[in-house]
mmCIF file of the protein (N, C-alpha, C, O) and its ligand, coordinates in Angstrom:
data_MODEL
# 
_entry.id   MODEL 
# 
loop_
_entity.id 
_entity.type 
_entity.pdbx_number_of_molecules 
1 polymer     1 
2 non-polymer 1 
# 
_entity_poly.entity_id                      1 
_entity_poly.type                           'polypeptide(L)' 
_entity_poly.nstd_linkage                   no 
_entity_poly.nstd_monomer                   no 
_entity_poly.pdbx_seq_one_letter_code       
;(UNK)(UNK)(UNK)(UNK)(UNK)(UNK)(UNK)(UNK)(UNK)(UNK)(UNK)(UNK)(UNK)(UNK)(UNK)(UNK)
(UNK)(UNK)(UNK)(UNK)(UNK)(UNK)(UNK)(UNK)(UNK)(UNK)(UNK)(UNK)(UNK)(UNK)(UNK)(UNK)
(UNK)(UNK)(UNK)(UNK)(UNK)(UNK)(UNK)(UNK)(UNK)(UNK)(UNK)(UNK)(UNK)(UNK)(UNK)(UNK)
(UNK)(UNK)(UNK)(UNK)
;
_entity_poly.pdbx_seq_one_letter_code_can   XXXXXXXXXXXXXXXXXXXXXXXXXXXXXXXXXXXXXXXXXXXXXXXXXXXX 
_entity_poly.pdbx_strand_id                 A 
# 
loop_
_entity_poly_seq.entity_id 
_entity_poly_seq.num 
_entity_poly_seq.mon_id 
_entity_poly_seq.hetero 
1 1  UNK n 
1 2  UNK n 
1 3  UNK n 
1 4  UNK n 
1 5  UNK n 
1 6  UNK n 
1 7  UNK n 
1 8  UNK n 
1 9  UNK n 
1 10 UNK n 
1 11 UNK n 
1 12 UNK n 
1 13 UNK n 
1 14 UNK n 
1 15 UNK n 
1 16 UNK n 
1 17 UNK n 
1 18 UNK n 
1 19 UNK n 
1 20 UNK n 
1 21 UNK n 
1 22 UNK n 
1 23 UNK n 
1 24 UNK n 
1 25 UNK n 
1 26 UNK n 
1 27 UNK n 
1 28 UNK n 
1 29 UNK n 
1 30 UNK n 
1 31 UNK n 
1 32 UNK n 
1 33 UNK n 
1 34 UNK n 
1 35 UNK n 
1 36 UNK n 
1 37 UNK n 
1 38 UNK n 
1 39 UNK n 
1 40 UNK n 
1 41 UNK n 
1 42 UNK n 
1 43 UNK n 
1 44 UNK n 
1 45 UNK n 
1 46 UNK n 
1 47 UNK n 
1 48 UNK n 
1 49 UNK n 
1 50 UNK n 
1 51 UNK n 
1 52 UNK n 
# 
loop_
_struct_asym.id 
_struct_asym.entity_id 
A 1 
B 2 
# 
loop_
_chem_comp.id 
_chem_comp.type 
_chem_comp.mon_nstd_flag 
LIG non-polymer         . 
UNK 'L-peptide linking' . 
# 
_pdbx_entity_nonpoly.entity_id   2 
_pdbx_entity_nonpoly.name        ? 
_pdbx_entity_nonpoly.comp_id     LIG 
# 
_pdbx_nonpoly_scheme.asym_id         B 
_pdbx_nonpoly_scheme.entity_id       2 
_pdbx_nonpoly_scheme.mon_id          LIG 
_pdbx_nonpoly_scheme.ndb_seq_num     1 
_pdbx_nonpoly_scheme.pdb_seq_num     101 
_pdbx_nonpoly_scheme.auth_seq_num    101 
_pdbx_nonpoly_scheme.pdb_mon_id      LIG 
_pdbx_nonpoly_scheme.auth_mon_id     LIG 
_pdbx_nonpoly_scheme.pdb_strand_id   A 
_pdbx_nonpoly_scheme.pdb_ins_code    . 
# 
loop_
_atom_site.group_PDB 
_atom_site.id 
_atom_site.type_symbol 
_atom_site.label_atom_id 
_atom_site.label_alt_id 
_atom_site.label_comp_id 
_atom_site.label_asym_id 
_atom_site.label_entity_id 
_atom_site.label_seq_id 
_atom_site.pdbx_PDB_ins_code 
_atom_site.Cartn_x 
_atom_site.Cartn_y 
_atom_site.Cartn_z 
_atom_site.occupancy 
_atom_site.B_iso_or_equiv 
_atom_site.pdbx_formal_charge 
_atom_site.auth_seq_id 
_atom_site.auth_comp_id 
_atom_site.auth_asym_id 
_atom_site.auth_atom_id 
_atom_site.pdbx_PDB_model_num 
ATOM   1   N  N  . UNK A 1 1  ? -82.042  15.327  37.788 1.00 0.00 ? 1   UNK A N  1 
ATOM   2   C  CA . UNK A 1 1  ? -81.919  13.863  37.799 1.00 0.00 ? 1   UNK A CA 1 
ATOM   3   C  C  . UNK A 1 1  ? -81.277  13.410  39.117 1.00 0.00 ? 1   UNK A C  1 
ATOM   4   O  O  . UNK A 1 1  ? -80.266  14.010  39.481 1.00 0.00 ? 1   UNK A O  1 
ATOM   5   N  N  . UNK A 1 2  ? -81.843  12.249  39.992 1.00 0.00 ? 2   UNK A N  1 
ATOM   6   C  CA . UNK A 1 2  ? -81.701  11.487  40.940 1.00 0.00 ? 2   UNK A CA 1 
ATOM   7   C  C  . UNK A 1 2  ? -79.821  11.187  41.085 1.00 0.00 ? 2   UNK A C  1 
ATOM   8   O  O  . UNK A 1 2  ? -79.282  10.332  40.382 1.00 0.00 ? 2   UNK A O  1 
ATOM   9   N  N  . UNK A 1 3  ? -79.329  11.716  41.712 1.00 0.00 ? 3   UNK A N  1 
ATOM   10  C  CA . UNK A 1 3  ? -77.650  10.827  41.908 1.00 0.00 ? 3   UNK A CA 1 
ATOM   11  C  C  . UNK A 1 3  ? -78.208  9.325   42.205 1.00 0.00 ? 3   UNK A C  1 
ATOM   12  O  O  . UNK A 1 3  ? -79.269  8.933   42.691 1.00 0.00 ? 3   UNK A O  1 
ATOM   13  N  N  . UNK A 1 4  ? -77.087  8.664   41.726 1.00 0.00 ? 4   UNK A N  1 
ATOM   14  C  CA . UNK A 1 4  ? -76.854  6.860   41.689 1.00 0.00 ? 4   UNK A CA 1 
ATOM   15  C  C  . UNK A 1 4  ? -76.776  6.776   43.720 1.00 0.00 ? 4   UNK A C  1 
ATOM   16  O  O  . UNK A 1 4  ? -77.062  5.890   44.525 1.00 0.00 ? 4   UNK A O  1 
ATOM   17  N  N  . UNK A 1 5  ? -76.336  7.942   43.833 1.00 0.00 ? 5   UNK A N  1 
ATOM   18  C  CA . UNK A 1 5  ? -76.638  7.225   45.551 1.00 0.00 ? 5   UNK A CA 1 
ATOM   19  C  C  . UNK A 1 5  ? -77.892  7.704   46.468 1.00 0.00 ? 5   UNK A C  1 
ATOM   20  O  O  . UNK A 1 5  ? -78.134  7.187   47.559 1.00 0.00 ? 5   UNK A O  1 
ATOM   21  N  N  . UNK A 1 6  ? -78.769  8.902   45.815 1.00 0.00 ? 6   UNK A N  1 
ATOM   22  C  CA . UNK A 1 6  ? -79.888  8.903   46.172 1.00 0.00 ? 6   UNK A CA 1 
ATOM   23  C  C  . UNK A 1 6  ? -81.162  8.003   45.682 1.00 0.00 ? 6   UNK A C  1 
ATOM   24  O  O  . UNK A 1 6  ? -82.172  7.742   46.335 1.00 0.00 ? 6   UNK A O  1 
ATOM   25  N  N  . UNK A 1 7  ? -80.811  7.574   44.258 1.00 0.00 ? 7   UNK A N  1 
ATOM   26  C  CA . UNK A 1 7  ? -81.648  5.867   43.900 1.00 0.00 ? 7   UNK A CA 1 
ATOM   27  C  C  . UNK A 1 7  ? -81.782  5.010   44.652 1.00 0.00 ? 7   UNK A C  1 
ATOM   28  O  O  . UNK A 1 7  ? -82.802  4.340   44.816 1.00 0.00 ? 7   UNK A O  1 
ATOM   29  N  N  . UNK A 1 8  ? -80.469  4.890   45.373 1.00 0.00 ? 8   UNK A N  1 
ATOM   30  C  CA . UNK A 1 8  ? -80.108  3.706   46.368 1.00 0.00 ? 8   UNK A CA 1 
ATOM   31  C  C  . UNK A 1 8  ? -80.855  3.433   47.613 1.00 0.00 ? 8   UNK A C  1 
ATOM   32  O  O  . UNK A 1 8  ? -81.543  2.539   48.105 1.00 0.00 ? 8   UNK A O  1 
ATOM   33  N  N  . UNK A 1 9  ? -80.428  4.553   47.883 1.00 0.00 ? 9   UNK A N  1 
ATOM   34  C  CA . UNK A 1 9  ? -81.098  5.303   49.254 1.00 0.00 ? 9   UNK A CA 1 
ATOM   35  C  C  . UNK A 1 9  ? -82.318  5.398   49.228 1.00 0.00 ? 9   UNK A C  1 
ATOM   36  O  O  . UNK A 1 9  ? -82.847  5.338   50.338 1.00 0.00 ? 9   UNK A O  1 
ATOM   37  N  N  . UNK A 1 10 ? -83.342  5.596   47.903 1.00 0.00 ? 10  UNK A N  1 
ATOM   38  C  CA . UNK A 1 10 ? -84.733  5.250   47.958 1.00 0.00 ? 10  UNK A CA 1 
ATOM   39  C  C  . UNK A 1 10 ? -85.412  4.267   47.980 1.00 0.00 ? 10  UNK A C  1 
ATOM   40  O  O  . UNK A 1 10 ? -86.509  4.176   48.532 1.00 0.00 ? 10  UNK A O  1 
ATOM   41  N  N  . UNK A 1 11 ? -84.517  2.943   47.048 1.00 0.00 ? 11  UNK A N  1 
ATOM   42  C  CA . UNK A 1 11 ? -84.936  2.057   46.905 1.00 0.00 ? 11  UNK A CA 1 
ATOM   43  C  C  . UNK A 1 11 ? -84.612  0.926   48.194 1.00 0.00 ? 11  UNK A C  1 
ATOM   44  O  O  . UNK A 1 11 ? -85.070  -0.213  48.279 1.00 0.00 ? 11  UNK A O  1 
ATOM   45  N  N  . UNK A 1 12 ? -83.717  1.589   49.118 1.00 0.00 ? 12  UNK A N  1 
ATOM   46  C  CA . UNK A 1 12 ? -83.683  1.355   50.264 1.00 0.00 ? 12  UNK A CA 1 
ATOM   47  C  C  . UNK A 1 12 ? -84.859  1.503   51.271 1.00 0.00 ? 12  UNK A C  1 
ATOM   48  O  O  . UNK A 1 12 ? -85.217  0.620   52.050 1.00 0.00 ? 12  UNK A O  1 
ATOM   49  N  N  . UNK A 1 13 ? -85.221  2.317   51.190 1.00 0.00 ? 13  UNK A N  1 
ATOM   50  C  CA . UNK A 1 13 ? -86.446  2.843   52.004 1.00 0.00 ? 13  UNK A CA 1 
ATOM   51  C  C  . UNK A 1 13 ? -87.534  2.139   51.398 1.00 0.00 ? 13  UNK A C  1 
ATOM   52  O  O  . UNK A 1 13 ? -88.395  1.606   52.099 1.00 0.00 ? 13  UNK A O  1 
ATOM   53  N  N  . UNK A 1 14 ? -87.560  2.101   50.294 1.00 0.00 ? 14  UNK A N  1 
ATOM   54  C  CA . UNK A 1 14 ? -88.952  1.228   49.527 1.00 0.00 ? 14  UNK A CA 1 
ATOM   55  C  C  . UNK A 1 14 ? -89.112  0.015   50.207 1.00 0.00 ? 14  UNK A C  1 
ATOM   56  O  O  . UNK A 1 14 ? -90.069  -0.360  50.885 1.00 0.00 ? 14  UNK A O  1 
ATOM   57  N  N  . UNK A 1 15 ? -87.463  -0.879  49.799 1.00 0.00 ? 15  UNK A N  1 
ATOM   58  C  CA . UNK A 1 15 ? -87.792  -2.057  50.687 1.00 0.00 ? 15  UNK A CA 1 
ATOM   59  C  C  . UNK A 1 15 ? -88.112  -2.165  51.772 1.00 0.00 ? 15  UNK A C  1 
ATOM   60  O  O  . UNK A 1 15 ? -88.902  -3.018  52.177 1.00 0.00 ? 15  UNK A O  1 
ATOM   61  N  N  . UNK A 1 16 ? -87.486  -1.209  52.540 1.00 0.00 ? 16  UNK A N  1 
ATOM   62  C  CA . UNK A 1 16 ? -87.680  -1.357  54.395 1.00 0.00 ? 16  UNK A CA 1 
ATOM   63  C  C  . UNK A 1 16 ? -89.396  -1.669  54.177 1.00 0.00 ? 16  UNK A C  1 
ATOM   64  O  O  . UNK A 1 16 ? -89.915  -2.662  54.686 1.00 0.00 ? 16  UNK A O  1 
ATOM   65  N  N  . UNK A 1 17 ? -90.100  -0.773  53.432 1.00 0.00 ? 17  UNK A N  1 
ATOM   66  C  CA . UNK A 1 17 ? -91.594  -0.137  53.486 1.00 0.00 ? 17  UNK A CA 1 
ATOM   67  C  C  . UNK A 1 17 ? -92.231  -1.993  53.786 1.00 0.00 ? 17  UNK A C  1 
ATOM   68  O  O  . UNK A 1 17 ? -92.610  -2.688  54.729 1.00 0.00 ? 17  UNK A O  1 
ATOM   69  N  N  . UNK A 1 18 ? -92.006  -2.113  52.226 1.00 0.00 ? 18  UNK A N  1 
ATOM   70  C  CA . UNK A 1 18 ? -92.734  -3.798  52.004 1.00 0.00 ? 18  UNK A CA 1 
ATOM   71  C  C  . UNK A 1 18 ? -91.874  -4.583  52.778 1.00 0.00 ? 18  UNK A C  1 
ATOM   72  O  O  . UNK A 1 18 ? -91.984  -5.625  52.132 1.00 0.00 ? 18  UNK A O  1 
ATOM   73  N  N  . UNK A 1 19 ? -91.218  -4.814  53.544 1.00 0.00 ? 19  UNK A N  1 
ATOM   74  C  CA . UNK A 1 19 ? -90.861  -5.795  54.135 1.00 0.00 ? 19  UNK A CA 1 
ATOM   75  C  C  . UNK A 1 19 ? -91.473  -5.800  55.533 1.00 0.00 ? 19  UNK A C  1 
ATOM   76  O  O  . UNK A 1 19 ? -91.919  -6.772  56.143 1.00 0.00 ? 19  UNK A O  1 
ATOM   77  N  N  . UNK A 1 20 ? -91.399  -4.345  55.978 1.00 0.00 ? 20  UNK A N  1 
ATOM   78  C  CA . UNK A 1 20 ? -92.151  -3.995  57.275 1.00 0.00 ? 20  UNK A CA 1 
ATOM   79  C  C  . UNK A 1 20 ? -93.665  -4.590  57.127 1.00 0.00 ? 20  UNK A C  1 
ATOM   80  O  O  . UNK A 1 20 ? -94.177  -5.311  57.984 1.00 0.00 ? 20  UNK A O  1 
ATOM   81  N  N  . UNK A 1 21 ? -94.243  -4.226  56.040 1.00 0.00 ? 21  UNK A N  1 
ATOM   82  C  CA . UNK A 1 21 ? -95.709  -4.219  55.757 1.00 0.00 ? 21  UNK A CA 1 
ATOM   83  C  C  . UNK A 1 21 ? -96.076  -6.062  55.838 1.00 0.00 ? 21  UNK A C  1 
ATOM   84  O  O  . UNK A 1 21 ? -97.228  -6.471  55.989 1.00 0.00 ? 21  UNK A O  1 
ATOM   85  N  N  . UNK A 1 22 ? -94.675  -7.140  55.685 1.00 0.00 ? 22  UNK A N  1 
ATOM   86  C  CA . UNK A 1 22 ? -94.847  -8.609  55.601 1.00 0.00 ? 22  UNK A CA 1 
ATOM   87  C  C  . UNK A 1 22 ? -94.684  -9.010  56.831 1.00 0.00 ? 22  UNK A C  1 
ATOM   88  O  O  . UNK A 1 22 ? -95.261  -9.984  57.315 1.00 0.00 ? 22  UNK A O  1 
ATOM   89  N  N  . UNK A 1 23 ? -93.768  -8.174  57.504 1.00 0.00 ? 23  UNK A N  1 
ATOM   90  C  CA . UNK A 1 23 ? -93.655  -8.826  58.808 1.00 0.00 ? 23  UNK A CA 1 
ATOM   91  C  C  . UNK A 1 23 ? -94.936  -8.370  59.945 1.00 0.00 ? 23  UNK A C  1 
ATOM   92  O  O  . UNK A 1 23 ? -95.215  -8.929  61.006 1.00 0.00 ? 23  UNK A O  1 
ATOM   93  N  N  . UNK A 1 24 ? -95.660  -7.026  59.242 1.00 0.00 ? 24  UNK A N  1 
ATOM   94  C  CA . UNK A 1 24 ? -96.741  -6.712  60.616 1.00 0.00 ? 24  UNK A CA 1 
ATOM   95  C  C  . UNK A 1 24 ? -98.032  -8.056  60.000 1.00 0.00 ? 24  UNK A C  1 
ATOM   96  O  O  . UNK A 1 24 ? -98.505  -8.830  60.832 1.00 0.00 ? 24  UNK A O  1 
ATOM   97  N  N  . UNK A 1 25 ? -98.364  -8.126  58.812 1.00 0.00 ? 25  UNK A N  1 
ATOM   98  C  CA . UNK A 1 25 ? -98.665  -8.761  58.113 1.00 0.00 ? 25  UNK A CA 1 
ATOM   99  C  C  . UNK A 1 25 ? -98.995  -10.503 58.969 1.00 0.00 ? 25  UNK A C  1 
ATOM   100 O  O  . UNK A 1 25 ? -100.037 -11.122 59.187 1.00 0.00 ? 25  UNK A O  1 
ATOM   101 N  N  . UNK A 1 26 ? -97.875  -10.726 59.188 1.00 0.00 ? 26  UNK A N  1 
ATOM   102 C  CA . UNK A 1 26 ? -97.769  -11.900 59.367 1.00 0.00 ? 26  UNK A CA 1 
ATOM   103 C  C  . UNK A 1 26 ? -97.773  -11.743 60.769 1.00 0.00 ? 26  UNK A C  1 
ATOM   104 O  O  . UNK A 1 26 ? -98.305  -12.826 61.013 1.00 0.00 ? 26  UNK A O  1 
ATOM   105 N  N  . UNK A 1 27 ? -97.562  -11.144 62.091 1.00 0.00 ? 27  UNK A N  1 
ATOM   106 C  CA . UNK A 1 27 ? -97.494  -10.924 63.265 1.00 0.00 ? 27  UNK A CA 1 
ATOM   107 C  C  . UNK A 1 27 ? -99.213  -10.570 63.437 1.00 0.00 ? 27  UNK A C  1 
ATOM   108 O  O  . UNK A 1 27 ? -99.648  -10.708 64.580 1.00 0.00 ? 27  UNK A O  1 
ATOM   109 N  N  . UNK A 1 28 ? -100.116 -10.161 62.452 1.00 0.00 ? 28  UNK A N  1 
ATOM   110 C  CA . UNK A 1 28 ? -101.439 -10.096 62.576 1.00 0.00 ? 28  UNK A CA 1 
ATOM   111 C  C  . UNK A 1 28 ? -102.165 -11.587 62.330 1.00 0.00 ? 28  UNK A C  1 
ATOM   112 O  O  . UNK A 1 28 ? -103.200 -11.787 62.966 1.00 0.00 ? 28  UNK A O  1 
ATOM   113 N  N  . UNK A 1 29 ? -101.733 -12.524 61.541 1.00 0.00 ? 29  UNK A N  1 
ATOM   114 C  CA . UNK A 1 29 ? -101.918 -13.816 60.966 1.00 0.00 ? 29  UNK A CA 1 
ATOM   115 C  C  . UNK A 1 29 ? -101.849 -14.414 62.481 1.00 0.00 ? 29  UNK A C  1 
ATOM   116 O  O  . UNK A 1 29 ? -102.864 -15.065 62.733 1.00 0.00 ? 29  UNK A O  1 
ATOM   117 N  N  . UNK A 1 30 ? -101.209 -14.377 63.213 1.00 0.00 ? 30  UNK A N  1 
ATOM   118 C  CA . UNK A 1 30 ? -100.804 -14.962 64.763 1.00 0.00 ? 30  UNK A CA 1 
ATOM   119 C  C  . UNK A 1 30 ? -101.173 -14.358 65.836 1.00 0.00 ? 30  UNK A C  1 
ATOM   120 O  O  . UNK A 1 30 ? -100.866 -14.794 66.946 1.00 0.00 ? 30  UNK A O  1 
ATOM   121 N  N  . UNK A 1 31 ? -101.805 -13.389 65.681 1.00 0.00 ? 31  UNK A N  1 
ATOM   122 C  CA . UNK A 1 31 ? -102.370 -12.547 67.012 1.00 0.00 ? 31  UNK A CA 1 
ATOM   123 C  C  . UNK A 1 31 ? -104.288 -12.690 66.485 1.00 0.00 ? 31  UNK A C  1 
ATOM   124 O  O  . UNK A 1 31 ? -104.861 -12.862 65.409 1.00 0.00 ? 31  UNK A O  1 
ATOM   125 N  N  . UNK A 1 32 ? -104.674 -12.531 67.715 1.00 0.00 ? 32  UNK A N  1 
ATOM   126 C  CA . UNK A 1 32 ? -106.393 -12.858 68.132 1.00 0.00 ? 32  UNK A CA 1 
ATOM   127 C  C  . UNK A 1 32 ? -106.528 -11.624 68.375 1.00 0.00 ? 32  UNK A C  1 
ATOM   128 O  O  . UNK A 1 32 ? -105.678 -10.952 68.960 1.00 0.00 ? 32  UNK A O  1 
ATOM   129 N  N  . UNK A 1 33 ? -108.075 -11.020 67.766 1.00 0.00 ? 33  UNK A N  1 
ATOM   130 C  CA . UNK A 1 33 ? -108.750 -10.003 68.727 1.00 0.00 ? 33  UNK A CA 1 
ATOM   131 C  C  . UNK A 1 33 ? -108.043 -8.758  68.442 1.00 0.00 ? 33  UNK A C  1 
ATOM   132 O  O  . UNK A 1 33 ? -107.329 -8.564  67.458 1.00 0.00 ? 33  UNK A O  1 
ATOM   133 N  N  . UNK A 1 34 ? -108.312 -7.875  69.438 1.00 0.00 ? 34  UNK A N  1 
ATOM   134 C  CA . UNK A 1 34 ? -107.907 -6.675  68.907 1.00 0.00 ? 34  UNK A CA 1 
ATOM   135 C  C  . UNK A 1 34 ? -106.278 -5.840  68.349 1.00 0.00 ? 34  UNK A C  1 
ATOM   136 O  O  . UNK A 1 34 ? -106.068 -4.740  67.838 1.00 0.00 ? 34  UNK A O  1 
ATOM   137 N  N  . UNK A 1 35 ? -105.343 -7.004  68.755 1.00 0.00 ? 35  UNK A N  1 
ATOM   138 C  CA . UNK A 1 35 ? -104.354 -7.541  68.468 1.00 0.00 ? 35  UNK A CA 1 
ATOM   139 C  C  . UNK A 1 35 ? -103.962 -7.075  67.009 1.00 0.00 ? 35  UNK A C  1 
ATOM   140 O  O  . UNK A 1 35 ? -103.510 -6.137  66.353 1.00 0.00 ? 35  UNK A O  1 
ATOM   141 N  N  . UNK A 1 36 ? -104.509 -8.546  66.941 1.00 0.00 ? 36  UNK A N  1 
ATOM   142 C  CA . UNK A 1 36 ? -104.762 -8.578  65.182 1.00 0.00 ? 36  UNK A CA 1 
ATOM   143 C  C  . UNK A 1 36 ? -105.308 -7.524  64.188 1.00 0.00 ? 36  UNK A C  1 
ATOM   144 O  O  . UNK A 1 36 ? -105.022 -7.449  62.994 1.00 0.00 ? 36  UNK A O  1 
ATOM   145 N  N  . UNK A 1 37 ? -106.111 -6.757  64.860 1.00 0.00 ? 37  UNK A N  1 
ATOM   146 C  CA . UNK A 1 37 ? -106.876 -6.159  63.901 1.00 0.00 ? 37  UNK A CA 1 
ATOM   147 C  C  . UNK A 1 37 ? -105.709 -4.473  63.949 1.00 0.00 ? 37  UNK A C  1 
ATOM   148 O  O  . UNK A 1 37 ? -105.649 -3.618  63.066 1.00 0.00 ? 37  UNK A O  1 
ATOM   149 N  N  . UNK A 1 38 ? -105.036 -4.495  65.121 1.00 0.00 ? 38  UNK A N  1 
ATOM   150 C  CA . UNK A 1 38 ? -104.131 -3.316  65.023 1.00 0.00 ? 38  UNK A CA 1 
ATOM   151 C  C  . UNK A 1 38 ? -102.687 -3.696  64.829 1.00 0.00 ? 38  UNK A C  1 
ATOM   152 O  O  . UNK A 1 38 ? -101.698 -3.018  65.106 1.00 0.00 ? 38  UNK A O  1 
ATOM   153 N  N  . UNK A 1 39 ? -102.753 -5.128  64.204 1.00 0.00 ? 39  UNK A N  1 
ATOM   154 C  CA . UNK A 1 39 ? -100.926 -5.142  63.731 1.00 0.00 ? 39  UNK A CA 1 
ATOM   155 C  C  . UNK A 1 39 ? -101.589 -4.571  61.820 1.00 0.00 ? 39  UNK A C  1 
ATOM   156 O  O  . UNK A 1 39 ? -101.270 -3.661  61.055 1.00 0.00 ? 39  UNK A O  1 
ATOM   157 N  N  . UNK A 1 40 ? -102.557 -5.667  61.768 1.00 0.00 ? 40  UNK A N  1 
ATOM   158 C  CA . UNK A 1 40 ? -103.375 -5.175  60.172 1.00 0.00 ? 40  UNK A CA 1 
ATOM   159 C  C  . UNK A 1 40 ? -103.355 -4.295  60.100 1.00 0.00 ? 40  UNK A C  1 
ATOM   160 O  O  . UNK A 1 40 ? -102.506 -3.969  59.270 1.00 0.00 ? 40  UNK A O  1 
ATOM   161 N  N  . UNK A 1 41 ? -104.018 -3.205  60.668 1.00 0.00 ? 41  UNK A N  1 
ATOM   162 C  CA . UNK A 1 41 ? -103.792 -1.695  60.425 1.00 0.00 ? 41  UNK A CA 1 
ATOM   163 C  C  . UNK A 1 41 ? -102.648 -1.411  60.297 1.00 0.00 ? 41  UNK A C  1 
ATOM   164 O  O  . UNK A 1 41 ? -102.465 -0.561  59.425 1.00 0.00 ? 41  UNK A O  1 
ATOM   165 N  N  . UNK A 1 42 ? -101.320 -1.939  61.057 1.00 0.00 ? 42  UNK A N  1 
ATOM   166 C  CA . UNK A 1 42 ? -99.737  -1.460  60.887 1.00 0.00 ? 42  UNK A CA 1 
ATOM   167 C  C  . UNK A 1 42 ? -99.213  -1.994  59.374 1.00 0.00 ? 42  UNK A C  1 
ATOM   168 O  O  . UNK A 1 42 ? -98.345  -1.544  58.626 1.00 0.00 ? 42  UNK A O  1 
ATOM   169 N  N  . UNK A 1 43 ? -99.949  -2.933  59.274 1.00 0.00 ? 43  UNK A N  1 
ATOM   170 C  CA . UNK A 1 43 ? -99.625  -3.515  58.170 1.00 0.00 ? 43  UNK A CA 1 
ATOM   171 C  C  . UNK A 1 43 ? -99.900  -2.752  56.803 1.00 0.00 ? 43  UNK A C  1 
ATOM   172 O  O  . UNK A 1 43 ? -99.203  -2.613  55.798 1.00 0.00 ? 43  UNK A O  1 
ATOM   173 N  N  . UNK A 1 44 ? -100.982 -2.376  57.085 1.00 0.00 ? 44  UNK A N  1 
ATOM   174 C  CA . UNK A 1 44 ? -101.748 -1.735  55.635 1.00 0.00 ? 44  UNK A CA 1 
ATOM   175 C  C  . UNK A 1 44 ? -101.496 -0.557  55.214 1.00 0.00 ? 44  UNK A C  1 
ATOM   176 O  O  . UNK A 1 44 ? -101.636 -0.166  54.055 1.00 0.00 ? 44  UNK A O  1 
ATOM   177 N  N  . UNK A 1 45 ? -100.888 0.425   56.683 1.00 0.00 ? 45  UNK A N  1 
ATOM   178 C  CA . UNK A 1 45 ? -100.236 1.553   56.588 1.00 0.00 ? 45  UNK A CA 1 
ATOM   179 C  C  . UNK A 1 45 ? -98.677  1.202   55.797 1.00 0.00 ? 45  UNK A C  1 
ATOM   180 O  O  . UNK A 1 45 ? -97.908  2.093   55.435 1.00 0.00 ? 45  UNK A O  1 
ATOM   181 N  N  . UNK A 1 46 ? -98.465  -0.004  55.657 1.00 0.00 ? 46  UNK A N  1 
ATOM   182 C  CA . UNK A 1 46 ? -96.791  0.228   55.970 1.00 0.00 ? 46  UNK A CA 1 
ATOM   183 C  C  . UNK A 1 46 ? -96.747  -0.133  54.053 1.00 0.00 ? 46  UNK A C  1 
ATOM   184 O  O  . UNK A 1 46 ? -95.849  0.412   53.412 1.00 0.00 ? 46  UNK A O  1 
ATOM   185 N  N  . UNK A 1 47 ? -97.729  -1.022  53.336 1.00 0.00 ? 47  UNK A N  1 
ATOM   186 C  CA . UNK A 1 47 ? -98.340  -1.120  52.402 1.00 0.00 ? 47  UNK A CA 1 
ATOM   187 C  C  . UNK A 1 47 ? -98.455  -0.057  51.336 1.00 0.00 ? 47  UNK A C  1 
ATOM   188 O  O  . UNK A 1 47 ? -97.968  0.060   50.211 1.00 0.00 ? 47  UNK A O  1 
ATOM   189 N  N  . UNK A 1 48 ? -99.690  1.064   52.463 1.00 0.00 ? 48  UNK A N  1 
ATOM   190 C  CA . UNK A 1 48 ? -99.529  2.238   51.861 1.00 0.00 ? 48  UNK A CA 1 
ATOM   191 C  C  . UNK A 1 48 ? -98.217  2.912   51.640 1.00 0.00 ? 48  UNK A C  1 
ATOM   192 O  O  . UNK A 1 48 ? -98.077  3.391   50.514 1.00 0.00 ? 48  UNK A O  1 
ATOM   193 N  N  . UNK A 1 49 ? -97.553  3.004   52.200 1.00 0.00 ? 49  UNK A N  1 
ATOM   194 C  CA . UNK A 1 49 ? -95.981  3.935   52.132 1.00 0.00 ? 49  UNK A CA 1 
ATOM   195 C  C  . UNK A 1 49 ? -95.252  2.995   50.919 1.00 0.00 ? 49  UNK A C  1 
ATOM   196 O  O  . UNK A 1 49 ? -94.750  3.638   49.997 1.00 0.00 ? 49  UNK A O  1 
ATOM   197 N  N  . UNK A 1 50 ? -95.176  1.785   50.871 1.00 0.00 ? 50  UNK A N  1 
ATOM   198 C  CA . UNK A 1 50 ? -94.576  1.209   49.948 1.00 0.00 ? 50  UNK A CA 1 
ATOM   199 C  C  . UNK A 1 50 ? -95.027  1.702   49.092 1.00 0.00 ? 50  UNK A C  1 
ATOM   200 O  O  . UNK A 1 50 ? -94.071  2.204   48.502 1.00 0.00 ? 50  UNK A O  1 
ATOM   201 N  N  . UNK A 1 51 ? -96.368  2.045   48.292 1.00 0.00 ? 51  UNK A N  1 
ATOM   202 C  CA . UNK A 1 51 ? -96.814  2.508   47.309 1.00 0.00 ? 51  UNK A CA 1 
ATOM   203 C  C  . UNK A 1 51 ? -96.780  3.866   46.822 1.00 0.00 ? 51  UNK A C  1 
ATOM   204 O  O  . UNK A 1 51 ? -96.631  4.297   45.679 1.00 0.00 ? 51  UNK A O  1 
ATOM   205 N  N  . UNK A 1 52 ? -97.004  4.642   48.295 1.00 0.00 ? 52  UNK A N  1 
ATOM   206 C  CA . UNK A 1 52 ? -96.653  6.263   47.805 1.00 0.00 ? 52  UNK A CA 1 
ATOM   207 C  C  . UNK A 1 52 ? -96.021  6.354   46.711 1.00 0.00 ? 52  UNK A C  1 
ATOM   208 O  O  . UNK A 1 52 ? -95.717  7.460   46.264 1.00 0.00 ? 52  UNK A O  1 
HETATM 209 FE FE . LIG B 2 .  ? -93.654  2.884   56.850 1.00 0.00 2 101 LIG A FE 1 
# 
């Protein structure tokens, strides 16, 4: 079973995941062209890891 401070510490990392994944997210929403289409990719990766 997980210690109360390795929970923490994951659910730490979880958030970083989805928050990263809103901010490339939204930095793709504002960029043109090929830009855009490789913050999306940062985005969708960062998506994926939230979900792992
Ligand atoms: Fe990530």
């Amino acid at each position: 079973m997980l210690s109360e401070n390795v929970k923490r510490i994951i659910l730490e990392f979880q958030r970083n995941e989805i928050t990263e994944h809103i901010v490339y997210k939204k930095l793709a929403e504002k960029s043109k062209g090929k830009n855009a289409e490789i913050l999306k990719r940062i985005s969708d990766d960062e998506l994926r890891h939230y979900n792992r």
